[in-house]
C-alpha positions in Angstrom: 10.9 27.0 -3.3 9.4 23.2 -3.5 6.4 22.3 -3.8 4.4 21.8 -0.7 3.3 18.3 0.1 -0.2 17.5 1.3 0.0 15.2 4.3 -2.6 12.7 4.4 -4.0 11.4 7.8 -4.5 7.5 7.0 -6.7 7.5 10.3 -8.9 9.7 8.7 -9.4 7.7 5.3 -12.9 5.9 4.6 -14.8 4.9 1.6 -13.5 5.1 -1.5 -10.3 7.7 -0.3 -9.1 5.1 1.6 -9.3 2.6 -1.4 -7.3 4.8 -3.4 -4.9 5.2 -0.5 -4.2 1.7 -0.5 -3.7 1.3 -4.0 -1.4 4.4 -4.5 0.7 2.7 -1.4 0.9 -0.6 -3.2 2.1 1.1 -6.3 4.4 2.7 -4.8 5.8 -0.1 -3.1 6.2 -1.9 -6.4 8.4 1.0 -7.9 10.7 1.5 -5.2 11.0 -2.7 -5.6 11.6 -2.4 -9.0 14.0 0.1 -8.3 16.3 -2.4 -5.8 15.3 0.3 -2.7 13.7 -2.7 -0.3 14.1 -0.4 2.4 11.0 2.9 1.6 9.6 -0.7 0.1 9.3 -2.5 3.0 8.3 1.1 4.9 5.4 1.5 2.2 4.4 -2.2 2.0 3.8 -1.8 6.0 1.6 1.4 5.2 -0.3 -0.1 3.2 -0.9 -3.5 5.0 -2.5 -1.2 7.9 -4.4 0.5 5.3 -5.5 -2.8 3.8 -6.4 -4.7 7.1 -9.0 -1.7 7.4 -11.2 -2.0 4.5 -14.1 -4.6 4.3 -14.0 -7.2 2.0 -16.4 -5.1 -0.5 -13.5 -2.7 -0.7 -11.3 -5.6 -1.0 -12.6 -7.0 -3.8 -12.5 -3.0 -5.3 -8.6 -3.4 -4.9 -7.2 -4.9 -8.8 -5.9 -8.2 -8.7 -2.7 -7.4 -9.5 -1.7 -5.4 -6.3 -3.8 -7.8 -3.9 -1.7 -10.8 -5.2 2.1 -8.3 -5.0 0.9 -7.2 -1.6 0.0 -10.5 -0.1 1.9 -13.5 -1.8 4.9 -11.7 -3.7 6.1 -9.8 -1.1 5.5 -12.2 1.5 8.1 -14.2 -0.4 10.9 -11.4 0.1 9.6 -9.7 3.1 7.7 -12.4 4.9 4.4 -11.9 6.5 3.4 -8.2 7.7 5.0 -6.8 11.1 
C-alpha cells in the first residue's frame, strides 16, 4: 500500500510554514519545467503565486533570489503574467 500523503491547507499557512510552502511550490514548478511538463508547471506556478501575493515583503525578501526572479520574470516570459 502507498504511502499516504499529507495534504496541506495553504489557507492555513503563516509565518515561516507559509515561506517554506512558497519555496517548495516554486521548486517544484522549476522541475516539472525542466522536465518539458508546462502543464502541473503552470498548475504549481499558479499555487504558488497565491501563496506568494500573501506574504509581506519581510517574508518576501526571506524568499532566495533565484526563485523570486523564475517566479516573476522567467516564467512571465513563457506563461505571461499570473491568472
Amino acid at each position: 500500500m502507498p504511502a499516504k500523503k499529507h495534504k496541506i491547507d495553504p489557507d492555513s499557512l503563516t509565518g515561516k510554514a507559509l515561506e517554506k510552502e512558497v519555496c517548495r511550490r516554486v521548486r517544484l514548478a522549476r522541475s516539472r519545467w525542466k522536465d518539458h511538463n508546462n502543464r502541473a508547471c503552470r498548475a504549481e506556478r499558479t499555487k504558488a503565486i497565491a501563496l506568494y501575493e500573501k506574504l509581506s515583503s519581510d517574508q518576501r525578501e526571506r524568499v532566495p533570489q533565484e526563485l523570486r526572479v523564475w517566479l516573476r520574470y522567467r516564467s512571465e516570459k513563457y506563461f505571461g503574467r499570473g491568472n
